[in-house]
C-alpha positions as a Markdown table, in Angstrom:
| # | Residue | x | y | z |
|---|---|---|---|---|
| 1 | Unk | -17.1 | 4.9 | 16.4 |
| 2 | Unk | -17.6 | 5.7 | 12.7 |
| 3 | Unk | -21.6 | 5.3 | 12.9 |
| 4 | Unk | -21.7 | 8.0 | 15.4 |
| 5 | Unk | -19.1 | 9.9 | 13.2 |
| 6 | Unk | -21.3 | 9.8 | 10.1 |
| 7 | Unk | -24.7 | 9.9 | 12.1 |
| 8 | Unk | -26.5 | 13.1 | 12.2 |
| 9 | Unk | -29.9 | 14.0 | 13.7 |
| 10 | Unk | -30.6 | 10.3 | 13.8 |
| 11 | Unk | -29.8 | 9.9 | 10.5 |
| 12 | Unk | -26.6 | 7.6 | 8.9 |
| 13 | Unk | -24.8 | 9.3 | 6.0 |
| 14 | Unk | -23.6 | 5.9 | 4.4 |
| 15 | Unk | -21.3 | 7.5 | 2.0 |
| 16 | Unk | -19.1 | 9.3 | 5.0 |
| 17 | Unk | -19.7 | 6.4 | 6.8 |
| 18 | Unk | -17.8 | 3.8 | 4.0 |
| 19 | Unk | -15.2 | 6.7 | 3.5 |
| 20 | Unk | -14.2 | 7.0 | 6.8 |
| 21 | Unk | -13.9 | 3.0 | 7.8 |
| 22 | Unk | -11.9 | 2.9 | 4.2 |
| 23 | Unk | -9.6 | 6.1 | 5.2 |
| 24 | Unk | -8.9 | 4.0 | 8.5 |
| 25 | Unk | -7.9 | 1.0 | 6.9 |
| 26 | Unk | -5.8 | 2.6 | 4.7 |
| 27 | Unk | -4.1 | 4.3 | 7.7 |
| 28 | Unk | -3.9 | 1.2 | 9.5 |
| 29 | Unk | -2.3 | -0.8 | 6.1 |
| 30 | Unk | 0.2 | 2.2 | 6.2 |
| 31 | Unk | 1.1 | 2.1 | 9.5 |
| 32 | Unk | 1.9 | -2.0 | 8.9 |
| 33 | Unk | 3.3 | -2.4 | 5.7 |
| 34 | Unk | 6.5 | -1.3 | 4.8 |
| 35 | Unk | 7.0 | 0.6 | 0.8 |
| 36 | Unk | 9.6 | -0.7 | -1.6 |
| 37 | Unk | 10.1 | 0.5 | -5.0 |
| 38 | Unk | 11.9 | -2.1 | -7.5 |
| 39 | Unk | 13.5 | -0.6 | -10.3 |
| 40 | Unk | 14.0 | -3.1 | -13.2 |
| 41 | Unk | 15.8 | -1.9 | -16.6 |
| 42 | Unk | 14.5 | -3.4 | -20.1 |
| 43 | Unk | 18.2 | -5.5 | -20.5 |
| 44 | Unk | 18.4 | -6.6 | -17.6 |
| 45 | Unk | 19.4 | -10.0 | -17.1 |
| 46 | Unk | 16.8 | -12.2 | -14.3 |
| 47 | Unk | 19.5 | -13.9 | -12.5 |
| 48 | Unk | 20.9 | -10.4 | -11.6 |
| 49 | Unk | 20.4 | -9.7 | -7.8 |
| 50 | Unk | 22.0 | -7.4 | -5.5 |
| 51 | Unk | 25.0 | -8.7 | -4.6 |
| 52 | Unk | 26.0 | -9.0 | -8.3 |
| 53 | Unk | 25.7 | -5.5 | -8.5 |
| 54 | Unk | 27.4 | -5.0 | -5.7 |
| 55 | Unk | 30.4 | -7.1 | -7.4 |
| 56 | Unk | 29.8 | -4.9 | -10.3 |
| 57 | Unk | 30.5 | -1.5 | -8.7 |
| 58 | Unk | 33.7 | -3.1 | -6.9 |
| 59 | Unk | 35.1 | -4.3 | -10.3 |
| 60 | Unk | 34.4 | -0.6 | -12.0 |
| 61 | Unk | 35.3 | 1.0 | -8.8 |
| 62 | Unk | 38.9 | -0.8 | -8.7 |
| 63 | Unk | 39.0 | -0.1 | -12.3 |
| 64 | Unk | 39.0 | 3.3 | -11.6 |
| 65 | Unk | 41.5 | 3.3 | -9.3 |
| 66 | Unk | 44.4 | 1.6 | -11.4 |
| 67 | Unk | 45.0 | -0.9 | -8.9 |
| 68 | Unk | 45.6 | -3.9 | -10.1 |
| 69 | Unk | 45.8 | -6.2 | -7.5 |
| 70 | Unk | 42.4 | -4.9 | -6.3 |
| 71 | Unk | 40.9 | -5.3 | -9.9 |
| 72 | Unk | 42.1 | -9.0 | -10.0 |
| 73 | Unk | 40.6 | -9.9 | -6.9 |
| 74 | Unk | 37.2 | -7.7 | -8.1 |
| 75 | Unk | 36.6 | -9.5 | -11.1 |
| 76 | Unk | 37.1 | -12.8 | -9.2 |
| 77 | Unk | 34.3 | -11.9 | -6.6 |
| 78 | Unk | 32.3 | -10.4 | -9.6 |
| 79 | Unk | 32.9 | -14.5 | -11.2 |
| 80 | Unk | 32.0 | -16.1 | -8.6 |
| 81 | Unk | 29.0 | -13.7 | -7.5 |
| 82 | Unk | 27.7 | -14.3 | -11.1 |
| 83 | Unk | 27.9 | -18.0 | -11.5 |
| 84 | Unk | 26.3 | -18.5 | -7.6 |
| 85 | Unk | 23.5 | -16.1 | -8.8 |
| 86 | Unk | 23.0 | -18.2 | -12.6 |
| 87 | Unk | 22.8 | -21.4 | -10.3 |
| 88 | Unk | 20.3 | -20.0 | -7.7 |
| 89 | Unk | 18.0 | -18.9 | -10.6 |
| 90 | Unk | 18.0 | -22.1 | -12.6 |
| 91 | Unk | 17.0 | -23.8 | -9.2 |
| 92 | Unk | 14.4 | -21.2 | -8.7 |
| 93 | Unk | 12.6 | -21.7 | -12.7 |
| 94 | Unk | 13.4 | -25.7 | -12.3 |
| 95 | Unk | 11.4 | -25.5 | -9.0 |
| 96 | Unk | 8.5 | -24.0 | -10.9 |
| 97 | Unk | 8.4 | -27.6 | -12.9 |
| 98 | Unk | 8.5 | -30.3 | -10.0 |
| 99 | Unk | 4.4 | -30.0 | -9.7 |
| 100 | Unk | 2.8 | -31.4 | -13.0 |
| 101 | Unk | -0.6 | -30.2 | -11.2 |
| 102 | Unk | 0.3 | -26.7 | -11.1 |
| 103 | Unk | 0.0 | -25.0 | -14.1 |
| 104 | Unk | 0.4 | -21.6 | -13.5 |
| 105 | Unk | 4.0 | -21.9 | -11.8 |
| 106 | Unk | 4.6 | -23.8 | -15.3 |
| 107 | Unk | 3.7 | -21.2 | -17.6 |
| 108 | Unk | 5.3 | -18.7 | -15.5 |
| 109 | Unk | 8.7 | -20.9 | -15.4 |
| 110 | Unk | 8.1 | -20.8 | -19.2 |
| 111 | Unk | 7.7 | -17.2 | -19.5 |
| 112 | Unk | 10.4 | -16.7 | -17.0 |
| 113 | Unk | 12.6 | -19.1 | -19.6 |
| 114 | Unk | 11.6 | -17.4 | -22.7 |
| 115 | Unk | 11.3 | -14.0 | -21.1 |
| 116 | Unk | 8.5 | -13.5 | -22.5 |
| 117 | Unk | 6.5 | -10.0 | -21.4 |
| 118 | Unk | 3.2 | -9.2 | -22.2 |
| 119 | Unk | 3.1 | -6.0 | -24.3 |
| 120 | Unk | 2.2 | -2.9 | -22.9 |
| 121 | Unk | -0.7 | -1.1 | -25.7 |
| 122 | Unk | 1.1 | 1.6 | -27.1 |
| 123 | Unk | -0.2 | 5.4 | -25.8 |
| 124 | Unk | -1.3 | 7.8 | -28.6 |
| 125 | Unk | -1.6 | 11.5 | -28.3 |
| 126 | Unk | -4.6 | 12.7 | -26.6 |
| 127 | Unk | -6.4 | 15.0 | -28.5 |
| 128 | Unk | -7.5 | 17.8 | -25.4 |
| 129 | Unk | -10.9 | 18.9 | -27.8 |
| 130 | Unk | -11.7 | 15.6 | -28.2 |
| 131 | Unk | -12.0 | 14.8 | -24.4 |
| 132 | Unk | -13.3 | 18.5 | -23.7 |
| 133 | Unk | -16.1 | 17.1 | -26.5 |
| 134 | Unk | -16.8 | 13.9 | -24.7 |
| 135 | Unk | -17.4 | 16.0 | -21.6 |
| 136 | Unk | -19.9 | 18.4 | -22.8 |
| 137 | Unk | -21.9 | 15.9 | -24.8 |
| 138 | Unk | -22.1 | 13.7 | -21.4 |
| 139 | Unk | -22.3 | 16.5 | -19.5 |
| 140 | Unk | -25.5 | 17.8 | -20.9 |
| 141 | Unk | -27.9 | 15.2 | -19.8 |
| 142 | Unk | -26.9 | 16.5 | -15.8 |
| 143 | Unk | -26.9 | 20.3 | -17.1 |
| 144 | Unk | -30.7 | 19.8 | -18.2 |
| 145 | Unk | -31.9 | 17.9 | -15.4 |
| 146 | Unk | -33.9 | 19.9 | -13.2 |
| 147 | Unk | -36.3 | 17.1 | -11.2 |
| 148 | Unk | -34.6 | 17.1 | -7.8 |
| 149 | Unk | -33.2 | 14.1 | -6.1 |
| 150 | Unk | -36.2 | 12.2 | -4.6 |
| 151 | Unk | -35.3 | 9.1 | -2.3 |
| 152 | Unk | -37.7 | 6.7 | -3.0 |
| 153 | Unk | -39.8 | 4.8 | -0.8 |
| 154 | Unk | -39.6 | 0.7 | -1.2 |
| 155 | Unk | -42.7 | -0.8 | -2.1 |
| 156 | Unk | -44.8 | -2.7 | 0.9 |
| 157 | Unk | -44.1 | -6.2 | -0.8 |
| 158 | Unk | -39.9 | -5.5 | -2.0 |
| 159 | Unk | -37.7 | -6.9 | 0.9 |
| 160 | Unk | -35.3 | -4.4 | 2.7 |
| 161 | Unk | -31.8 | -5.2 | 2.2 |
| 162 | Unk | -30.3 | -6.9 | 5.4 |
| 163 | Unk | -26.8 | -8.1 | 5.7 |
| 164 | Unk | -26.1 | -11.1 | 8.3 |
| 165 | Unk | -22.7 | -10.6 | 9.6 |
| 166 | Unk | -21.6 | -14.3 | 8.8 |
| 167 | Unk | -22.8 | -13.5 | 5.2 |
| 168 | Unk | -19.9 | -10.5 | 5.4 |
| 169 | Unk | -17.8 | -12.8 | 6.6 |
| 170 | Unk | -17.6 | -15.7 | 4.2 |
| 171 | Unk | -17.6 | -12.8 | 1.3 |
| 172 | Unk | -14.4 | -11.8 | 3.1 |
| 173 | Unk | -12.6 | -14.6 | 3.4 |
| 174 | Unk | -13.6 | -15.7 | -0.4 |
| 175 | Unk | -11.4 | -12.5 | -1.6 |
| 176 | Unk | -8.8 | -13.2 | -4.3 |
| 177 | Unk | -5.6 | -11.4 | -2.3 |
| 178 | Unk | -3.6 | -11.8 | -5.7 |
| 179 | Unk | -5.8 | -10.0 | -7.3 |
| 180 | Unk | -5.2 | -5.8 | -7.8 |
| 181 | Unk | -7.7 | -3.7 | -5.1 |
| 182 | Unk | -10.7 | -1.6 | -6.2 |
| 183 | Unk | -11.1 | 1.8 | -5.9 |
| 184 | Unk | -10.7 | 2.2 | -2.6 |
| 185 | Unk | -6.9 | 1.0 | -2.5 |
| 186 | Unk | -7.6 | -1.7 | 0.3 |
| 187 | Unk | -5.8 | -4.8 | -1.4 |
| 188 | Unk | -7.4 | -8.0 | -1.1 |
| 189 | Unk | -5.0 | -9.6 | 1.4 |
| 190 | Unk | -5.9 | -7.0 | 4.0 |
| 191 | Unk | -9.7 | -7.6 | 3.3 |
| 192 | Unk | -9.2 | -11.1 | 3.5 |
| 193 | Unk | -7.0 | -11.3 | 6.9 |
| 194 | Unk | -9.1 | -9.0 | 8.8 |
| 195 | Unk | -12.2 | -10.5 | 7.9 |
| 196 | Unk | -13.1 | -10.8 | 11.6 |
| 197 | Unk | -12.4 | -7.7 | 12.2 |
| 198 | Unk | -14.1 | -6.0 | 9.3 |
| 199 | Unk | -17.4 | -7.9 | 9.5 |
């Protein structure tokens, strides 16, 4: 379906070709996956989760009211929300510690301990003539060019490249899914699960 998409007069465009496989994928990963956005605040406390907030906006909300009854009983859920949600946390970072082998959970039980963050580099001002500078000097080799695009012709001895479809495969399956997609947006996971599919 996509080679006869990106094939015209006998000939394969491979760069329509890759974009429209990677345009279906990303529809298909859409269509699947589901979007959340996580909003975290820089005081934030880990052992926070929802139903602690939820607990939170009772107490304030009974607050407001003037009820005292209703506060009493809010700031006893809010308590006991906050101590089950401090105990479920310290199970979750002690967890990280029961396998001596694994040192990544360790160090991230130790960051999550310390929290410790890695430091975001700090953004300067962008100076607009400096980029606009950067462009024109790199720009120029292209603007002075004037040999036109030539395809060139392998030599009788160089090997044409040929993929094997188990080859694709096994490159597949050896993706890292933790680690963040290319430019094409198609995470790892995805390229790793589908490898049958794909290749």
């Amino acid at each position: 379906m996509f080679k006869a998409a990106a094939t015209y007069e006998d000939k394969i465009n491979i760069d329509e070709y890759a974009m429209t496989v990677s345009a279906y994928i990303n529809k298909c990963i859409e269509d699947v996956s589901t979007t959340k956005t996580i909003i975290t605040r820089a005081n934030q406390r880990p052992w926070i989760t929802v139903e602690v907030r939820q607990a939170l906006k009772a107490r304030n909300s009974a607050f407001k009211s003037g009820d005292k009854e209703a506060l009493r009983t809010s700031r006893a859920n809010l308590n006991r929300a906050i101590r089950l949600a401090k105990r479920n946390h310290n199970q979750k970072i002690q967890e990280l510690f029961h396998d001596a082998g694994n040192t990544k959970s360790m160090w991230k039980g130790i960051r999550a301990i310390t929290e410790y963050n890695t430091p975001s580099p700090p953004v300067g001002e962008v100076d607009a003539d400096f980029l606009n500078g950067l462009n024109n000097f790199f720009g120029r080799f292209e603007a002075l060019n004037s040999t036109p695009a030539v395809k060139a012709v392998p030599h009788q001895e160089e090997e044409v490249l040929c993929l094997d479809t188990t080859d694709v495969w096994k490159t597949l399956r050896r993706v890292n899914p933790r680690k963040a997609p290319g430019p094409d947006n198609i995470p790892g996971r995805v390229l790793k699960e589908c490898a049958d599919q794909l290749a």
